[in-house]
C-alpha positions as CSV (number, residue, x, y, z in Angstrom):
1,X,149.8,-61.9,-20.8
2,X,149.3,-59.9,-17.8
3,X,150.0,-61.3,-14.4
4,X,147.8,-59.6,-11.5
5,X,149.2,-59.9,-8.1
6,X,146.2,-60.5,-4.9
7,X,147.2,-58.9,-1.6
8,X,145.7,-62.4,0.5
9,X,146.5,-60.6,4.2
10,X,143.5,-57.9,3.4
11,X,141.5,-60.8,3.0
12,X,142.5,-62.6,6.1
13,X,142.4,-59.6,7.9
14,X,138.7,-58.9,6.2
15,X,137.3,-62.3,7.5
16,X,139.1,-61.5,11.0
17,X,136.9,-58.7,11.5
18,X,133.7,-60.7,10.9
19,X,134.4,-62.7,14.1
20,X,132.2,-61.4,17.0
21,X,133.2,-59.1,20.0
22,X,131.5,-57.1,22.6
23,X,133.2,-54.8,25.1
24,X,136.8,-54.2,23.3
25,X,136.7,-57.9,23.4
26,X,137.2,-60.4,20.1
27,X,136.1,-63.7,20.5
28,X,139.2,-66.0,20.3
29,X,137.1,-69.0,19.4
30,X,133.6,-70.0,18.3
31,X,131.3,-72.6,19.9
32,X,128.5,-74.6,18.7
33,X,126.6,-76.4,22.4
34,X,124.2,-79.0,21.1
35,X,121.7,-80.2,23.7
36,X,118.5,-81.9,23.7
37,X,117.5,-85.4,22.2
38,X,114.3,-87.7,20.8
39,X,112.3,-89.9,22.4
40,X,111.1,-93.1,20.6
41,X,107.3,-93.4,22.6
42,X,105.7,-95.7,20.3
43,X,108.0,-98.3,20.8
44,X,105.7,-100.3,18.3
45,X,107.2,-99.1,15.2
46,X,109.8,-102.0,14.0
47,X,112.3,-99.6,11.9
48,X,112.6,-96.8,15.0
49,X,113.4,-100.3,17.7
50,X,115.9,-101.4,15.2
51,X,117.7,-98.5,14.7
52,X,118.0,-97.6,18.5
53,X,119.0,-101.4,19.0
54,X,121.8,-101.0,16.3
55,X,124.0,-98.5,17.8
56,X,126.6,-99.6,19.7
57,X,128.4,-98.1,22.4
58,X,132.2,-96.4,21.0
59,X,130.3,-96.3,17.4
60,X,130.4,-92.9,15.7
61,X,126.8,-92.5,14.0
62,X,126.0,-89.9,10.8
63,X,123.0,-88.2,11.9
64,X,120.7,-85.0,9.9
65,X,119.9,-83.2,13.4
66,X,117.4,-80.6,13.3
67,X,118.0,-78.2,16.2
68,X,116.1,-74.8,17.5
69,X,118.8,-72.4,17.7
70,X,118.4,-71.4,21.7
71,X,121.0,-69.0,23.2
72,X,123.5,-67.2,20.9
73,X,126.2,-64.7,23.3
74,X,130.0,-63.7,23.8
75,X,132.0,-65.5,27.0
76,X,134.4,-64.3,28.9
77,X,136.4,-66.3,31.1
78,X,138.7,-64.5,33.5
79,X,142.7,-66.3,33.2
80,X,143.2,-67.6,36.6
81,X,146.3,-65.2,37.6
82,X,148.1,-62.4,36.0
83,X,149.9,-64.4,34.3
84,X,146.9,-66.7,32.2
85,X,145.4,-64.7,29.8
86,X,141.5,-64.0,29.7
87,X,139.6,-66.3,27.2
88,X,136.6,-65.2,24.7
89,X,134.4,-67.0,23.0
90,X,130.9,-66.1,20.4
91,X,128.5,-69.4,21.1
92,X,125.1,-70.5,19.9
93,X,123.2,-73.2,21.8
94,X,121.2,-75.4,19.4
95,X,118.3,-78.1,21.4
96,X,118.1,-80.8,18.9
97,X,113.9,-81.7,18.4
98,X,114.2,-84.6,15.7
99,X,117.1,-86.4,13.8
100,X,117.6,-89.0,11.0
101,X,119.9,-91.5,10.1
102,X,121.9,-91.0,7.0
Protein backbone atom coordinates (compact mmCIF):
# COMPACT_ATOMS: atom_id res chain seq x y z
CA UNK A 1 0.00 0.00 0.00
CA UNK A 2 1.23 3.37 -0.88
CA UNK A 3 0.48 6.34 1.34
CA UNK A 4 0.34 9.77 -0.64
CA UNK A 5 0.96 12.73 1.48
CA UNK A 6 -1.46 16.35 0.48
CA UNK A 7 0.34 19.58 1.05
CA UNK A 8 -3.35 21.33 2.62
CA UNK A 9 -1.55 25.05 3.05
CA UNK A 10 -1.34 25.29 -1.16
CA UNK A 11 -4.78 24.78 -0.91
CA UNK A 12 -5.66 27.29 1.70
CA UNK A 13 -3.49 29.58 0.26
CA UNK A 14 -5.20 28.67 -3.42
CA UNK A 15 -8.77 29.59 -2.00
CA UNK A 16 -7.01 32.81 -0.29
CA UNK A 17 -6.33 34.21 -3.54
CA UNK A 18 -9.92 33.87 -4.86
CA UNK A 19 -11.09 36.46 -2.32
CA UNK A 20 -11.52 39.92 -4.01
CA UNK A 21 -9.14 42.99 -3.97
CA UNK A 22 -8.67 46.22 -5.78
CA UNK A 23 -5.89 48.75 -5.25
CA UNK A 24 -3.09 46.38 -3.39
CA UNK A 25 -6.07 45.87 -1.19
CA UNK A 26 -7.53 42.17 -0.10
CA UNK A 27 -10.85 42.18 1.18
CA UNK A 28 -10.64 40.98 4.92
CA UNK A 29 -14.28 39.95 4.94
CA UNK A 30 -17.25 39.43 2.62
CA UNK A 31 -20.72 40.89 2.90
CA UNK A 32 -24.08 39.92 1.68
CA UNK A 33 -26.71 43.58 2.24
CA UNK A 34 -30.24 42.29 1.81
CA UNK A 35 -32.80 45.00 1.25
CA UNK A 36 -36.13 45.35 -0.04
CA UNK A 37 -39.45 43.51 0.92
CA UNK A 38 -43.27 42.34 -0.42
CA UNK A 39 -46.24 43.77 -0.17
CA UNK A 40 -49.42 41.77 0.44
CA UNK A 41 -52.08 44.29 -1.78
CA UNK A 42 -54.85 42.00 -2.08
CA UNK A 43 -55.42 41.59 1.32
CA UNK A 44 -58.35 39.25 0.22
CA UNK A 45 -56.38 36.19 -0.17
CA UNK A 46 -57.01 34.11 3.19
CA UNK A 47 -53.52 32.01 3.17
CA UNK A 48 -51.19 35.39 2.38
CA UNK A 49 -53.47 37.24 5.83
CA UNK A 50 -52.68 34.22 7.74
CA UNK A 51 -49.26 33.89 7.22
CA UNK A 52 -48.46 37.67 7.79
CA UNK A 53 -50.78 37.28 11.00
CA UNK A 54 -48.66 34.25 12.26
CA UNK A 55 -45.34 35.78 12.66
CA UNK A 56 -44.56 36.97 15.79
CA UNK A 57 -42.33 39.49 16.88
CA UNK A 58 -38.54 37.68 18.34
CA UNK A 59 -39.68 34.59 15.99
CA UNK A 60 -36.91 33.51 13.62
CA UNK A 61 -38.88 32.65 10.16
CA UNK A 62 -37.32 30.11 7.22
CA UNK A 63 -37.91 32.03 4.20
CA UNK A 64 -36.90 31.09 -0.04
CA UNK A 65 -36.01 34.86 -0.82
CA UNK A 66 -35.66 35.70 -4.32
CA UNK A 67 -33.44 38.82 -4.66
CA UNK A 68 -32.02 41.03 -7.76
CA UNK A 69 -28.51 41.16 -7.17
CA UNK A 70 -28.06 45.21 -7.10
CA UNK A 71 -24.60 46.59 -6.22
CA UNK A 72 -21.50 44.28 -6.01
CA UNK A 73 -17.99 46.53 -4.91
CA UNK A 74 -14.74 46.45 -2.59
CA UNK A 75 -14.97 48.92 0.81
CA UNK A 76 -12.54 50.48 2.41
CA UNK A 77 -12.84 51.95 5.71
CA UNK A 78 -10.01 54.11 6.90
CA UNK A 79 -8.90 52.83 10.87
CA UNK A 80 -9.68 55.77 12.92
CA UNK A 81 -5.79 56.57 14.07
CA UNK A 82 -2.47 55.17 13.28
CA UNK A 83 -2.84 52.85 15.40
CA UNK A 84 -6.49 51.01 14.05
CA UNK A 85 -5.94 49.29 11.11
CA UNK A 86 -7.86 50.05 7.75
CA UNK A 87 -10.79 47.58 7.07
CA UNK A 88 -11.75 45.88 3.59
CA UNK A 89 -14.47 44.34 2.56
CA UNK A 90 -16.02 42.65 -1.24
CA UNK A 91 -20.04 43.15 -0.88
CA UNK A 92 -23.09 42.43 -3.02
CA UNK A 93 -26.34 44.12 -2.38
CA UNK A 94 -29.32 41.75 -3.07
CA UNK A 95 -33.26 43.86 -3.17
CA UNK A 96 -35.43 40.93 -2.29
CA UNK A 97 -38.75 41.07 -4.98
CA UNK A 98 -40.85 37.88 -3.68
CA UNK A 99 -40.35 35.25 -0.90
CA UNK A 100 -41.93 31.94 0.39
CA UNK A 101 -42.42 30.27 3.47
CA UNK A 102 -40.67 27.00 3.79
Amino acid sequence: MTVIESDFSQRIDDRQLEIPGLDGYKAEKLAIVISGGVEFTDVTQAEDVAFVKSLKLGQEVTLTVTATVTKKGFVLTPGKDEMTDDKTTFGVGLKVHSLEAV
